[in-house]
C-alpha positions in Angstrom: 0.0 0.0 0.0 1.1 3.4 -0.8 2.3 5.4 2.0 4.0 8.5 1.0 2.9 11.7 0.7 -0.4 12.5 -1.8 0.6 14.0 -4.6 -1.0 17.8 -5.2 -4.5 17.5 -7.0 -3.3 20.9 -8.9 -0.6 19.7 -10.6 -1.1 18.3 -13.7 -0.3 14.4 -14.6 2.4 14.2 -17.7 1.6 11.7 -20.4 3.0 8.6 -20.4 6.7 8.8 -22.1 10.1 7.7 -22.0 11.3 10.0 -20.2 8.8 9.7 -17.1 10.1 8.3 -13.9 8.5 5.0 -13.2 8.2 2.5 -10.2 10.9 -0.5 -9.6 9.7 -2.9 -12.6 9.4 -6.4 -12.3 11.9 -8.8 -14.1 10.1 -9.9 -17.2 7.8 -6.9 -18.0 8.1 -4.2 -20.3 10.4 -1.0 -19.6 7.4 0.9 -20.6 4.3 -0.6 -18.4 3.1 -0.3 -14.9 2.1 -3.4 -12.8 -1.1 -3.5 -11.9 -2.5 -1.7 -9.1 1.2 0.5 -9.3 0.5 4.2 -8.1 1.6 6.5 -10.7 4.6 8.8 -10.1 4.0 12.6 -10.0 6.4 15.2 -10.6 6.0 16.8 -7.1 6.8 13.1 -5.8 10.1 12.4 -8.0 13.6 14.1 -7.7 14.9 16.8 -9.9 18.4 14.9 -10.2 16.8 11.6 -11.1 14.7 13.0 -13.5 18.2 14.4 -15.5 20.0 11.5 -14.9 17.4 9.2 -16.7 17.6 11.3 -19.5 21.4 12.2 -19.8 24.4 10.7 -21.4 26.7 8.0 -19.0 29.4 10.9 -19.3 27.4 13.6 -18.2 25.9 11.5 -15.4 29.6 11.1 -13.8 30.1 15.3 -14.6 27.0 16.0 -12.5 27.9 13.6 -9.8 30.7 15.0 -9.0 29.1 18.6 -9.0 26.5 17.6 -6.8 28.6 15.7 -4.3 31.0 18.7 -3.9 29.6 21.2 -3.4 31.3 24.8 -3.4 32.6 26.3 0.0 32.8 29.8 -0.4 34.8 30.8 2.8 37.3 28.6 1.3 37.3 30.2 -2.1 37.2 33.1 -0.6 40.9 32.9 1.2 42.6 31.7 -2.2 46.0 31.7 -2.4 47.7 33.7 -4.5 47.9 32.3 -8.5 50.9 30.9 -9.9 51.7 33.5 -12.0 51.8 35.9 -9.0 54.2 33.7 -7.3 56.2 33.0 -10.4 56.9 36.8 -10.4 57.4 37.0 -6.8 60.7 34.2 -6.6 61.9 36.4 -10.0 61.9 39.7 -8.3 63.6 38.0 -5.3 66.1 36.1 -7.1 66.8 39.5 -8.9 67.2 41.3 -5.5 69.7 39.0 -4.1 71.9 38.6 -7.4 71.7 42.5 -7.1 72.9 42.3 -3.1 75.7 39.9 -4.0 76.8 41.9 -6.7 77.2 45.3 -5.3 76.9 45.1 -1.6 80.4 44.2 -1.2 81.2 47.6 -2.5 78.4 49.3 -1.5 79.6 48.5 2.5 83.0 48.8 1.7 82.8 52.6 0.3 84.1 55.1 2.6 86.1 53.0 4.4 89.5 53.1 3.5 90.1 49.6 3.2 91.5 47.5 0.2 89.4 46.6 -2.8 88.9 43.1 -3.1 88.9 41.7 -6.7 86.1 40.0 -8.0 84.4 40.7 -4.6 80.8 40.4 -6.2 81.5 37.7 -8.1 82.7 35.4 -5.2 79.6 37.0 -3.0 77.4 35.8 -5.9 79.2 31.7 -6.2 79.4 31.9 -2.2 76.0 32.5 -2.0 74.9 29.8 -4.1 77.3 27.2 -2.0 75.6 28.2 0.8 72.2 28.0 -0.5 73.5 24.3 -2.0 74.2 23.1 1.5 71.2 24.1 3.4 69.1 22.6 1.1 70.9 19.0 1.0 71.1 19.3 5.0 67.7 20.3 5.5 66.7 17.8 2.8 68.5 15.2 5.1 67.1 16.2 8.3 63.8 17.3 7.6 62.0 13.7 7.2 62.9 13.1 10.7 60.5 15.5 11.8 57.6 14.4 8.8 57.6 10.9 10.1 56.3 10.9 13.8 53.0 12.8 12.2 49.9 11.3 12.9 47.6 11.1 10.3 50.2 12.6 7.4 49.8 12.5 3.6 51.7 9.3 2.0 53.3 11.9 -0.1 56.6 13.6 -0.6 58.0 16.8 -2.2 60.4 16.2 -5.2 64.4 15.8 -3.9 66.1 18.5 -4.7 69.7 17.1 -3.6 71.3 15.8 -6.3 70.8 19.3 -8.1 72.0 21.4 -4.9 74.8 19.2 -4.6 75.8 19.6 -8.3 75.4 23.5 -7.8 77.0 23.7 -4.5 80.5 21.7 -6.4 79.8 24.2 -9.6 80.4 27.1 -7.3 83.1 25.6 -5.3 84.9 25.3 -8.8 84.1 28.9 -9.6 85.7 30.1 -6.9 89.2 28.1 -7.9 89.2 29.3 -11.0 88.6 32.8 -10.1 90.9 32.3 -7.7 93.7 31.3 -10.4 92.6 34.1 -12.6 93.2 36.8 -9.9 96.1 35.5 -8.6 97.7 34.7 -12.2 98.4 31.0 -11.3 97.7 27.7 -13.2 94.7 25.7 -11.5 97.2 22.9 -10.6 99.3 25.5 -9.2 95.9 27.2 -7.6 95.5 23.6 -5.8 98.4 23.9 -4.2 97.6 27.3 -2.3 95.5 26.9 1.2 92.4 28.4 -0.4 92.5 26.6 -3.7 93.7 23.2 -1.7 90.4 23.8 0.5 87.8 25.0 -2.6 88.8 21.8 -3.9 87.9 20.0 -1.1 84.6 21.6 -0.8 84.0 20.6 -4.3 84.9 17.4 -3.9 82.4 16.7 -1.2 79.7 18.4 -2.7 80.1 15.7 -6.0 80.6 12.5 -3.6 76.9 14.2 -2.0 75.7 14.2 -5.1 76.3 10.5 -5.8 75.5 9.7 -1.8 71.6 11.3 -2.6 71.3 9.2 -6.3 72.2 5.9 -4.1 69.7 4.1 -2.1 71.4 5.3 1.1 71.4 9.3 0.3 71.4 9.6 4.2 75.2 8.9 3.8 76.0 12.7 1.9 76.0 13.4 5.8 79.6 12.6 5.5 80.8 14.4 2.8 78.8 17.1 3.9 80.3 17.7 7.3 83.5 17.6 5.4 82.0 20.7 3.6 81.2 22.4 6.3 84.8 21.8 8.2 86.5 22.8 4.8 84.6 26.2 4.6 85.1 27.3 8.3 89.2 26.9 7.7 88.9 28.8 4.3 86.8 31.5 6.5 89.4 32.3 9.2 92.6 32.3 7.9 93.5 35.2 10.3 96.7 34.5 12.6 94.8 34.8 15.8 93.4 31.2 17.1 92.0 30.2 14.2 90.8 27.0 15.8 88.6 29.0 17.7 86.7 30.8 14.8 86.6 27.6 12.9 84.5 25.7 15.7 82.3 28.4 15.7 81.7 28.4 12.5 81.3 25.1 12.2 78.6 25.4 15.0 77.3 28.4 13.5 76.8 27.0 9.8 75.5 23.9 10.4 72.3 25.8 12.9 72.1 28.1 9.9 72.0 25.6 7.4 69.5 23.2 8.9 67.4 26.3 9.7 67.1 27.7 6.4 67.0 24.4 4.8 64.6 22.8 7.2 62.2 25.3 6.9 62.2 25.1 2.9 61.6 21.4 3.4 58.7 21.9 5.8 56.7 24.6 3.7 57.1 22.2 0.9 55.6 19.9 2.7 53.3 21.6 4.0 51.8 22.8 0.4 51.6 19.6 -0.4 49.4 18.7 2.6 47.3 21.8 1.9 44.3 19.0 2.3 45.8 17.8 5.6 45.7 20.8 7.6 46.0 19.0 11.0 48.9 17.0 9.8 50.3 20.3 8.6 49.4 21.9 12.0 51.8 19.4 13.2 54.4 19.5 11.4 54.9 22.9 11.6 54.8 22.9 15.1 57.6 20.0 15.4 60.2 22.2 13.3 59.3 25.5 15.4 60.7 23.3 18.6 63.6 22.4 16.7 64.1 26.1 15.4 63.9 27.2 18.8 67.6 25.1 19.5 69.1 26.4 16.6 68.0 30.1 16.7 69.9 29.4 20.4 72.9 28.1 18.6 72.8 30.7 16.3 72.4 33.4 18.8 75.8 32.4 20.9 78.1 31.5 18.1 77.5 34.6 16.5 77.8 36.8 19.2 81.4 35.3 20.2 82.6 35.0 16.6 81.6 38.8 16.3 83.6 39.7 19.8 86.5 37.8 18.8 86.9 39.3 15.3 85.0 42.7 15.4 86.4 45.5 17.4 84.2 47.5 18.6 85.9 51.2 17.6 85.5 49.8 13.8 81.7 48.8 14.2 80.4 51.5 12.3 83.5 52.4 9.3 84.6 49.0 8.7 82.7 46.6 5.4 82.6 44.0 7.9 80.9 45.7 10.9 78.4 47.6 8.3 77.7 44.3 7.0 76.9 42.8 10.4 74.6 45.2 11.5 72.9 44.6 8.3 72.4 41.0 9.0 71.5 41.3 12.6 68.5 43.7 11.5 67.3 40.9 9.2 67.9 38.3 12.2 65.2 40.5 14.0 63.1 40.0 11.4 63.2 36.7 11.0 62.7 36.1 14.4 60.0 38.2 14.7 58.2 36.5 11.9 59.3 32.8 13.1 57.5 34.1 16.6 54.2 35.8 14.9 53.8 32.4 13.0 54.5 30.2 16.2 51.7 32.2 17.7 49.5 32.0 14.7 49.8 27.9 14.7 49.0 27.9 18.9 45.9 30.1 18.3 44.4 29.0 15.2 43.7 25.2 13.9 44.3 26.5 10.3 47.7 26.8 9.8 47.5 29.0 6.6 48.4 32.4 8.4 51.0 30.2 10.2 52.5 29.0 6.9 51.9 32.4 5.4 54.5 34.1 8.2 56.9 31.3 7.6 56.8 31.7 4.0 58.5 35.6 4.7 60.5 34.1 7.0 62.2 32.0 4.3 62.5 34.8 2.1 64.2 37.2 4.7 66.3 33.9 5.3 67.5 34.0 2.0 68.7 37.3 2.2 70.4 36.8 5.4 72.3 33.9 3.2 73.3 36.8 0.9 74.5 39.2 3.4 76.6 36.1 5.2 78.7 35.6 1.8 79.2 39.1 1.7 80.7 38.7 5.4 83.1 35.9 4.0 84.5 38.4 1.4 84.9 41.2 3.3 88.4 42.1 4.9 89.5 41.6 8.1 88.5 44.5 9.9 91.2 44.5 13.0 93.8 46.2 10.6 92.2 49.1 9.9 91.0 48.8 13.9 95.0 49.4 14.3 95.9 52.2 12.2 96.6 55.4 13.8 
């Protein structure tokens, strides 16, 4: 017996057609007839979407499906992110800006000064800079999954490796360096090895290729080695000064690695976290795990800088020395950075969407990559404690 609702009196009863909705019909009767004693279907009764369905194509049927069973969420299309284009343009303007620092900030700090011109200073800013952008991305590259693993609930997804092509990069510009090195100093590159600078860029490069192989292998966790030979390499080529060198290269040893794994580390997390844009807990998280981590290295940071700046800085040259002009510079964008690394850590405590979170990280990477910039220019620099003892 019929129990639904009656159908309106008012409306008027279609013909009898194809395209009417009938009742379930019995195996072994026509498409096109009732059983007996069937109620008939009204419009009022039958649904709008089975209706269409009836009548369109298997194709179109999967189309409107899929409209109907998403349906739009304007608060979310709403808070769009910015289009590709837009972004495109934005990592342009920035890579112009820093091949424009490394370029001409060596003179730039330097003028006024009275202290030697160093050839090629730009140049060597420019290939440092990329060495130091090759490591932190292999180290943070390396270290990063550690922190992606204990998340509950994550994506089985992973960002593309970048490794191989920053180790390749990194070597490149260690093999710049050399052979600007021979070109300034008029030697032969077999005779450039055999200087301390040449004997170490070589190194440098040397580790950066075995890196390179270590990420291609099944075991890329192994480029750990060759990269902490890196890292020692580069802190003798940076203080070659008379005055207990051992001491500035454990710092910078110290000091590099923190930097490194902070700047890469976070590149690795946002990654991540774009690619979990559908995860947002699981981002949540794993932004939360590196900001813990980033807490210890903005620490190390912190107290190797400071001594190696007391050790190597005097203070009556803070202000008319390339060096000292140059550290003030990068301690304003340290501010900044930390500033932004604490607005974001706030962000991700407050809110369970951590799009404002990632958003304040994202500007935190790109001041990051200017304070890379700024810390090649401090490798180039001279010394400043002979011009802190002229008369």
């Amino acid at each position: 017996m019929y129990s639904g609702p009656p159908a309106d009196p008012a409306a008027p009863t279609p013909p009898p057609g194809p395209d009417t909705p009938s009742a379930t019909v019995p195996s072994g009767m026509p498409s096109g007839v009732l059983p007996p004693g069937a109620p008939s279907a009204s419009p009022a009764a039958a649904p709008v979407v089975a209706v269409t369905a009836d009548v369109l194509p298997s194709g179109d049927r999967s189309e409107l499906a899929g409209k109907a069973g998403k349906p739009g969420n304007p608060e979310r299309a709403g808070k769009a992110g910015p289009s590709r284009s837009v972004m495109a343009a934005a990592l342009v303007a920035a890579g112009l800006l820093a091949l424009l620092v490394a370029l001409f900030g060596p003179g730039a700090v330097a003028r006024g000064t009275g202290e030697l011109r160093i050839p090629g200073a730009g140049l060597t800013t420019l290939l440092r800079t990329v060495l130091f952008t090759a490591l932190a991305l292999h180290l943070g590259e390396l270290v990063a999954p550690q922190l992606i693993r204990p998340v509950r609930g994550r994506p089985r997804t992973a960002v593309r490796s970048w490794a191989v092509c920053a180790a390749v990069a990194g070597a490149a510009a260690a093999a710049g360096q050399i052979v600007q090195l021979a070109a300034v100093s008029g030697l032969g590159i077999t005779d450039t090895y055999a200087t301390r600078d040449g004997g170490l860029l070589l190194l440098i490069a040397n580790g950066f290729v075995l890196a390179a192989f270590c990420a291609r292998s099944k075991r890329p966790a192994l480029a750990l080695a060759p990269l902490a030979v890196v890292i020692g390499a580069e802190a003798l080529r940076a203080h070659p000064e008379a005055y207990s060198p051992e001491i500035g290269a454990a710092l910078t040893v110290v000091h590099l690695t923190a930097a490194s794994l902070w700047t890469g580390g976070l590149l690795y997390v946002l990654r991540t976290m774009w690619l979990w844009r559908g995860s947002p807990i699981a981002a949540r998280a794993l932004l939360g795990r590196y900001a813990r981590l980033a807490i210890w290295l903005f620490v190390a940071l912190a107290v190797t800088g400071t001594a190696s700046t007391l050790r190597r800085l005097p203070l009556d040259v803070v202000f008319t020395s390339a060096y000292g002009r140059t550290l003030l510079v990068k301690l304003a964008l340290m501010v900044v950075v930390s500033a932004l690394a604490l607005a974001a850590r706030r962000r991700m405590l407050r809110d369970t969407d951590p799009a404002l979170a990632h958003r304040l990280a994202r500007r935190e990477q790109a001041v990051l990559g200017l304070v890379v910039v700024v810390s090649a220019i401090l490798t180039v620099v001279p010394d400043p404690h002979w011009i802190s003892m002229r008369p």
